[in-house]
C-alpha positions in Angstrom: -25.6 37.2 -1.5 -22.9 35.0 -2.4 -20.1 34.3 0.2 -18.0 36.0 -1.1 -19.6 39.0 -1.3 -20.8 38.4 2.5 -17.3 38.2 3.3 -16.1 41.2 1.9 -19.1 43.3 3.4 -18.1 42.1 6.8 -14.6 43.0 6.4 -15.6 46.5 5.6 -17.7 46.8 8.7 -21.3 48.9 8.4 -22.4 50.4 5.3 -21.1 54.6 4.6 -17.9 53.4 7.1 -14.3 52.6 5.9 -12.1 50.2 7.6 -10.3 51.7 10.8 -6.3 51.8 10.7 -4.6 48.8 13.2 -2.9 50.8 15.6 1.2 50.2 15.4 4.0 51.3 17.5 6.3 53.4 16.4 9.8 53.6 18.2 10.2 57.0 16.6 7.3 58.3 19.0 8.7 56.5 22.1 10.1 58.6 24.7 13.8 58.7 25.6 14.9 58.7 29.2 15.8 62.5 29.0 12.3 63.5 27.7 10.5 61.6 30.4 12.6 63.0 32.9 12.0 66.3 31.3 8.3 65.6 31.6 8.1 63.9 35.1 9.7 67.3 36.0 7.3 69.9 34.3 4.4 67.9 36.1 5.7 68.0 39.2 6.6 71.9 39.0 3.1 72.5 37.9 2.1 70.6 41.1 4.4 72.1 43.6 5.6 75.1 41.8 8.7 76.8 43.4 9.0 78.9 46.6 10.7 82.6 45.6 14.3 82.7 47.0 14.2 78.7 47.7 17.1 78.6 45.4 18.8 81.4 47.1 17.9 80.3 51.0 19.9 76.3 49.4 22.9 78.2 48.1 23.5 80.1 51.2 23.0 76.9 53.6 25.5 75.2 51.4 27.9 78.2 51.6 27.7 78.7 55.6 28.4 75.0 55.7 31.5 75.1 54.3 32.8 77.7 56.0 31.9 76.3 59.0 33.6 73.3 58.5 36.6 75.4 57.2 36.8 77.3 60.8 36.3 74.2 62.7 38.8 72.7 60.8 41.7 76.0 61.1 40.3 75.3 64.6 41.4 72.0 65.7 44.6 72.3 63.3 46.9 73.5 66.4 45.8 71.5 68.5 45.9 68.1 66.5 49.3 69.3 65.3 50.9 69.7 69.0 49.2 66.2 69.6 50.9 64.8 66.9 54.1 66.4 67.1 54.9 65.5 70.8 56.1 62.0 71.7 54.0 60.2 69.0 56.7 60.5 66.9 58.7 58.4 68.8 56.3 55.8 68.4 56.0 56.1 64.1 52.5 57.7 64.3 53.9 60.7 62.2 51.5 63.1 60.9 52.0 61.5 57.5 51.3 58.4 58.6 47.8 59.9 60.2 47.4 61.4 56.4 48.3 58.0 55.2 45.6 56.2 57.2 42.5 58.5 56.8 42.9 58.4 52.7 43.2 54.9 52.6 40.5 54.1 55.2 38.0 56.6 53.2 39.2 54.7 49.9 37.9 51.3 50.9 35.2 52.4 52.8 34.0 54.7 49.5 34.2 51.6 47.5 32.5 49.6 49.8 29.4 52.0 49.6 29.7 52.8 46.2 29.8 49.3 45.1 26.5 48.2 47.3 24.4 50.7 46.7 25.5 51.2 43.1 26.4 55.0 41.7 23.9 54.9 39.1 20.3 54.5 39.9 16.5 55.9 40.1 14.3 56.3 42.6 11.8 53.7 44.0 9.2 55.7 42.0 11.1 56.0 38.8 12.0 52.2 38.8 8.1 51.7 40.0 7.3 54.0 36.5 10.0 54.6 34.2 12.2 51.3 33.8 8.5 49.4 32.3 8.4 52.2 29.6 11.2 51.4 26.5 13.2 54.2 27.4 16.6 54.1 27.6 18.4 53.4 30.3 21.4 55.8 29.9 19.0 58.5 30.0 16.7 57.6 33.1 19.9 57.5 35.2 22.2 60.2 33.5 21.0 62.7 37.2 22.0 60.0 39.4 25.9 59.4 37.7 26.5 62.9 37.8 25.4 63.2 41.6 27.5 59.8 42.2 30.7 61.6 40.0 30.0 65.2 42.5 29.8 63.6 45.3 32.9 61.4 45.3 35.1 64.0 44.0 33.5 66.3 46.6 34.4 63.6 49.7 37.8 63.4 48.2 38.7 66.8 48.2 38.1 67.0 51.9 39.8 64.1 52.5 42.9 64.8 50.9 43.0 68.3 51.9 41.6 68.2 55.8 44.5 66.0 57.1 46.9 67.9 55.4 45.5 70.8 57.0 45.7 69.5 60.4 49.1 68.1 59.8 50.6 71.1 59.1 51.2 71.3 55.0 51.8 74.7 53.3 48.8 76.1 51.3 50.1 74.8 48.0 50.5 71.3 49.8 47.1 71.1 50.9 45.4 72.6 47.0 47.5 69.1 46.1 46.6 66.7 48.0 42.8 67.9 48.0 43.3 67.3 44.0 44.7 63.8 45.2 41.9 63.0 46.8 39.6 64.2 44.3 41.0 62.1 41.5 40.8 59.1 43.9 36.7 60.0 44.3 36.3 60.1 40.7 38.1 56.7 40.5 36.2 54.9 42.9 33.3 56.1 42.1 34.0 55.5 37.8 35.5 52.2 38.8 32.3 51.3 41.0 29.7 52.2 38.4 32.2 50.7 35.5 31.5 47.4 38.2 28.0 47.8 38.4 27.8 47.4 34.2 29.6 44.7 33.5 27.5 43.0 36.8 30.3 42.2 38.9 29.3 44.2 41.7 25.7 42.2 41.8 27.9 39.0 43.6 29.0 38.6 47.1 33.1 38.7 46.8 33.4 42.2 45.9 32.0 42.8 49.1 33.6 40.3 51.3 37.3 41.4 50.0 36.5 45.3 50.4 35.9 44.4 53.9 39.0 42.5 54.6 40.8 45.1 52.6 39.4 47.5 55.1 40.2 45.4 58.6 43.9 45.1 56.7 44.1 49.2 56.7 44.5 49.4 60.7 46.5 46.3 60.7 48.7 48.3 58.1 49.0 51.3 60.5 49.4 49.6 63.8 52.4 47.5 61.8 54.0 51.0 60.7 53.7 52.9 63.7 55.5 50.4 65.7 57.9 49.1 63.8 58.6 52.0 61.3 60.2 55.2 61.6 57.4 58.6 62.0 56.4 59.8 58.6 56.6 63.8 58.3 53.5 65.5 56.4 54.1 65.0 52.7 52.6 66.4 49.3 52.1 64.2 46.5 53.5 65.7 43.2 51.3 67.1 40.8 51.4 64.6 38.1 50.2 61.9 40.6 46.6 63.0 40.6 46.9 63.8 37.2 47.4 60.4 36.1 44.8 59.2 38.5 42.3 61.6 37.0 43.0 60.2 33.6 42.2 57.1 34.4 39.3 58.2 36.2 38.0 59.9 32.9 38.6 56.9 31.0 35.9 54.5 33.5 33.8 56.8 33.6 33.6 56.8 29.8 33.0 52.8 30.1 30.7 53.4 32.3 28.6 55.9 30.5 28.8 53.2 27.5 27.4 50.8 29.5 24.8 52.3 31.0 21.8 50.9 28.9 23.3 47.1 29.6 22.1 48.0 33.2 19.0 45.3 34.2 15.6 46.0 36.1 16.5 44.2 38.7 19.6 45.7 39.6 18.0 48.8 39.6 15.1 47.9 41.9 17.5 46.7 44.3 19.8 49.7 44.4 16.7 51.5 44.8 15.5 49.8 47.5 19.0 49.6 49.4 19.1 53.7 49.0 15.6 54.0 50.4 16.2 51.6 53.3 20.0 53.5 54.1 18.5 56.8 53.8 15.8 55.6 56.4 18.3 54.8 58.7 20.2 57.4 58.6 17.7 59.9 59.7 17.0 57.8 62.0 20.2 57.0 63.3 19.7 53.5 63.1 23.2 52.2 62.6 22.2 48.8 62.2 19.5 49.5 59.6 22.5 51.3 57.8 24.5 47.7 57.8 21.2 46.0 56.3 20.8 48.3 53.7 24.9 47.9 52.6 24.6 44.3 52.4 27.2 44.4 55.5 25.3 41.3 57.2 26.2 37.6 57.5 26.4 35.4 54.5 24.9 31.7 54.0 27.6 29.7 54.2 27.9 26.0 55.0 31.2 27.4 56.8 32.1 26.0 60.5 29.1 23.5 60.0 30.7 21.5 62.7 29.2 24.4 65.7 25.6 23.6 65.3 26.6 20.0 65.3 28.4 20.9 69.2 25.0 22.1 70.4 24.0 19.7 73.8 20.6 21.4 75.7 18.7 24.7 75.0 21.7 27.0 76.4 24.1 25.1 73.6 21.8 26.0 70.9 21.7 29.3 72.0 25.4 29.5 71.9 26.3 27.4 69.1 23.9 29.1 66.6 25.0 32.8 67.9 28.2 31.5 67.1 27.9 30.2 63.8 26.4 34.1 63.0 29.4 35.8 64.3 32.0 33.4 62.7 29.7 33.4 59.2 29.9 37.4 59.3 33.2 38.4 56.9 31.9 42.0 58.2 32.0 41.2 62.2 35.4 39.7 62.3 37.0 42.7 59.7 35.7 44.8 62.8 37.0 43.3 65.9 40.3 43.2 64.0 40.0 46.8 62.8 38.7 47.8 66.2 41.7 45.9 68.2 44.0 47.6 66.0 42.7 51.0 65.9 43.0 50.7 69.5 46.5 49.8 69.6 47.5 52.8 67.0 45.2 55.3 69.5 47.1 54.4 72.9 50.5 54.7 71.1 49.3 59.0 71.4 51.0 60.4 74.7 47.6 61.7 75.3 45.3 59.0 74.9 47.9 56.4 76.4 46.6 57.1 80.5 43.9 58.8 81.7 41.0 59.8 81.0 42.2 59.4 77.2 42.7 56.0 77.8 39.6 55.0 79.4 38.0 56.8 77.0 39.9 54.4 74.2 39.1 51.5 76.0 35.6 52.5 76.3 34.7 52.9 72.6 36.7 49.9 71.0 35.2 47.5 73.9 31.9 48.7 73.5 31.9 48.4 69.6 33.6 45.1 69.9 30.8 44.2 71.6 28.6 45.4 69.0 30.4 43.6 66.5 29.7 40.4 68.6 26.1 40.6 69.1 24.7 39.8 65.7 22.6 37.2 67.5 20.8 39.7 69.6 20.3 42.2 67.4 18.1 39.2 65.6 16.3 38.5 68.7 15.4 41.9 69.4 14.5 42.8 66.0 12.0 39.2 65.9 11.0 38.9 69.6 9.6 35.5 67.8 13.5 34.0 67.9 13.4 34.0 71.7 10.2 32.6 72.2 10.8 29.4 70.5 13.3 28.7 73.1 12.5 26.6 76.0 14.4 29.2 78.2 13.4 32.3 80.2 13.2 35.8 78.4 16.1 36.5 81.3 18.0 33.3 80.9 18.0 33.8 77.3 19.2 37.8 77.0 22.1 36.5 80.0 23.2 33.6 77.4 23.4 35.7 74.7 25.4 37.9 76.7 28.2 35.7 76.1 29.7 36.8 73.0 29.6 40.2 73.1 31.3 39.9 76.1 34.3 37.4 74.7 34.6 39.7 71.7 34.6 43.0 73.7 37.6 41.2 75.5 39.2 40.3 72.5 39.2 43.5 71.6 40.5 45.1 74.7 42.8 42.6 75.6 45.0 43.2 72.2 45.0 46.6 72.9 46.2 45.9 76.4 49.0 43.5 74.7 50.2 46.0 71.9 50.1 49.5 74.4 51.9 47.7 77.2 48.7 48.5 79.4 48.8 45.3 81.0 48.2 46.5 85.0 44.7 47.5 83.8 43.6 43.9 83.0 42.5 43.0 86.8 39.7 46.1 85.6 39.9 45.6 82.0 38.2 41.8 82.4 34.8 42.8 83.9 34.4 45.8 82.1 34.3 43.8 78.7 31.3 42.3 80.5 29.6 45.6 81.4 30.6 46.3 77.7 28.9 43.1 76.8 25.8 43.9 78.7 25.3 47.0 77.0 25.6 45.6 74.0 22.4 43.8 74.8 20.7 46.3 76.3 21.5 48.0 72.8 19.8 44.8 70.9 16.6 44.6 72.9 15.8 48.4 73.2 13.0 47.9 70.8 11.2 50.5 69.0 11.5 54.5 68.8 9.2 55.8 71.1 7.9 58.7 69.0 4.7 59.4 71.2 7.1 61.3 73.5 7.2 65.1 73.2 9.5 66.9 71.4 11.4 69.7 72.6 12.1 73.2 70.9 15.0 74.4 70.3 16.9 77.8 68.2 17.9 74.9 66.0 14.5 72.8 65.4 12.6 70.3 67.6 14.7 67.8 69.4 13.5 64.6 69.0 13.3 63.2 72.7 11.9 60.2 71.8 14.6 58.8 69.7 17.0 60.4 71.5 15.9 58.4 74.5 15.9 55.8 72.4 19.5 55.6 71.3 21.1 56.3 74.6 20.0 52.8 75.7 23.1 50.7 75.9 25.6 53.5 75.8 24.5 54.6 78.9 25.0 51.7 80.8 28.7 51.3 79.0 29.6 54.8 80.4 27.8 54.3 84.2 29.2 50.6 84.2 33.1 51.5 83.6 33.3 54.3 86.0 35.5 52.2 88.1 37.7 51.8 84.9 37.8 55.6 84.3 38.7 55.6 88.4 41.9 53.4 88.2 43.3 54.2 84.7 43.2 57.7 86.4 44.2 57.0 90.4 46.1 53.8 89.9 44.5 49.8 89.9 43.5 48.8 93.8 41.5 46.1 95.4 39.1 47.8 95.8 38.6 49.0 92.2 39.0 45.8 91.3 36.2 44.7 94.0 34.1 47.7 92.3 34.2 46.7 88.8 33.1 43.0 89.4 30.1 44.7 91.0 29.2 46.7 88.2 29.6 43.9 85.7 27.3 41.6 88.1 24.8 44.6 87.9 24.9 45.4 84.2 24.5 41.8 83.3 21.2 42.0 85.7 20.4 45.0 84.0 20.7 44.1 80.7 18.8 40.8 81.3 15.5 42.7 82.6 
């Protein structure tokens, strides 16, 4: 045979057998995002088919919800009206100034969550599965913008219309600015996801200036309700939210247009920062929450010159607990917010003596603190940190006490300035260190314990364990500043005085065990 013929009797493979066809891809036969959706969905129902009445049992819970919130709402409406409408008037916090203050503090803090976590998304597993495949991408995440688009319209709605409630607007006053806020949803959440597109949320400024735009909020109020006359409860004009909506329709039509330009990378990492907030949150993990937002310290080669001060293990310690606090955009936005929150709080008749006040005092020192121990919370998340240190496991958790402390005093001491509180320094000093203490104790109070029994309940177990668990640190704030609560109440004496000095020497021990 010649070769020839050899050759052509190879290339049609055994004799009686035609060549087989080469298998080509056709993009006709691919599946969109909506028809593997569609799919992914008629497997899973054949795996876990529907309850009867699960739909019905949902609806309900959703329903009792609401008008729960409604009563408790129609509930504290008097009261929070009298409150307002005493003497805090005289001071500029007018109702509409409280109105004022909680739209614009749930604006930036919306945007700040919807631009880390990123409105439109998939799941871990459809990002593990379905952004491989050739679909496209408008489709895969179609679900996830029309959640994102619900639930920010949803959030504004009650928080346009629940202050207006509680400051007193007629019925037709509230149905407005409930509109007003849901416009504003729709346009942070459109103007997040039209972010998210284009790729300008994937970089680290966005972030850093919705934080400082979010310390500036409190600043804003405390500067008004001083220095300005009281607002009275207003109502925003109908063609306000109107516009607003307009515009919101218009991103979200960019956004929907850009939908497929969105990358595989910025989807895994959305999905991952959902999974990790979500985790948190049911486990009340506050600081997991942070992590997840992207709310932690940022490499910078910023005050370089505190590492460089560093003389002996305590100066490390100090220096480089230091340089995470001042390298955190997120830590100093909340001791300023905090300081000024405080301020605007005491300038209420009710909440500017007493138990009110120590009460103030309490909760803006002890988050202060928080806000100051960045280094801790390291430490006690990696025990590892600690033990490279050529210093006790005491020595080292009393040093590290030192900036919570400083920052819990900050925080208190502004207050102090702004309220004209000043008599309650001689306490206010060393209980910023109990405030401090327990700020550590709140670092280093390792993991859940979730061996410990649970405890039933007409509304589902209570988890004792984690409970337990997240007491630690607020509990010594609250024993430790007893003798605050005593003289903002009685008057400041000596012995007061005498008695909180003990209490911070004791919490600092505590803490340090």
């Amino acid at each position: 045979m010649s070769g020839e013929a050899a050759g052509a009797a190879e290339e049609a493979g055994p004799v009686g057998t035609a060549a087989l066809p080469r298998l080509v891809g056709s993009d006709e036969e691919s599946f969109t995002g909506a028809e593997l959706r569609r799919l992914t969905a008629r497997v899973r129902a054949h795996n876990l088919p529907a309850e009867p009445g699960r739909v019905a049992l949902d609806v309900a819970e959703v329903v009792i919800s609401l008008a729960l919130v409604v009563l408790y709402l129609w509930g504290f409406g008097g009261p929070v009206r009298e409150l307002l409408g005493s003497d805090a008037t005289a001071f500029g916090l007018g109702p509409g100034l409280v109105q004022a203050l909680v739209l614009a503090l749930a604006v930036v803090g919306g945007a700040s969550v919807a631009l880390r976590l990123g409105p439109a998304g998939l799941p871990a597993a459809g990002v593990r599965w379905w952004v491989p495949t050739p679909a496209d991408r408008a489709g895969l995440t179609s679900p996830s913008v029309v959640r994102s688009v619900l639930v920010g319209i949803g959030a504004g709605l009650v928080v346009g219309g629940a202050p207006a409630a509680l400051a007193g607007v007629d019925p037709a006053g509230i149905v407005v600015d409930a509109v007003l806020g849901g416009a504003v949803g729709l346009l942070v959440v459109t103007g997040a996801g039209v972010l998210q597109v284009t790729g300008i949320a994937s970089g680290s400024r966005p972030g850093r200036v919705l934080d400082l735009l979010l310390a500036a909020v409190p600043v804003a109020g405390l500067g008004l309700a001083l220095w300005a006359p009281a607002w009275a409860a207003w109502a925003v004009p109908w063609s306000v939210p109107a516009a607003l909506a307009a515009i919101g329709v218009v991103a979200l039509v960019a956004w929907l247009r850009g939908l497929d330009r969105l990358r595989a990378g910025a989807l895994r990492a959305r999905a991952s920062a959902a999974l990790q907030a979500s985790a948190a949150l049911l486990s009340l993990d506050g600081g997991g929450v942070s992590r997840a937002l992207g709310t932690g310290p940022t490499a910078s080669r910023a005050f370089a010159w505190v590492p460089r001060a560093a003389r002996g293990p305590v100066g490390a310690l100090l220096a480089a607990d230091a340089a995470l606090l001042l390298r955190s955009p997120a830590s100093l936005a909340a001791l300023l917010a905090l300081a000024c929150t405080g301020a605007v709080a005491v300038q209420v008749p009710a909440l500017s003596d007493g138990i009110g006040l120590w009460a103030v005092l309490a909760g803006v020192g002890y988050a202060g603190a928080l806000a100051g121990a960045g280094g801790p919370r390291a430490a006690g998340e990696n025990p590892r940190l600690d033990a490279l240190l050529p210093l006790g496991a005491r020595t080292t958790r009393a040093v590290r006490a030192v900036w919570p402390v400083l920052s819990a005093g900050a925080v208190l001491l502004l207050v102090a300035v702004v309220g004209g509180i000043g008599p309650w320094l001689g306490v206010a000093a060393p209980a910023a260190v109990v405030l401090g203490a327990a700020a550590i104790r709140a670092a280093y109070r390792g993991p859940v314990q979730w061996d410990v029994p649970m405890i039933a309940t007409p509304a589902g177990a209570f988890p004792t364990g984690l409970v337990l668990h997240r007491i630690k640190g607020p509990d010594l704030a609250l024993l430790g500043t007893i003798p605050l609560a005593w003289a903002v109440v009685t008057g400041v004496t000596p012995a007061l005085v005498v008695a909180q000095v003990l209490a911070a020497a004791t919490a600092v021990y505590r803490a340090a065990r």
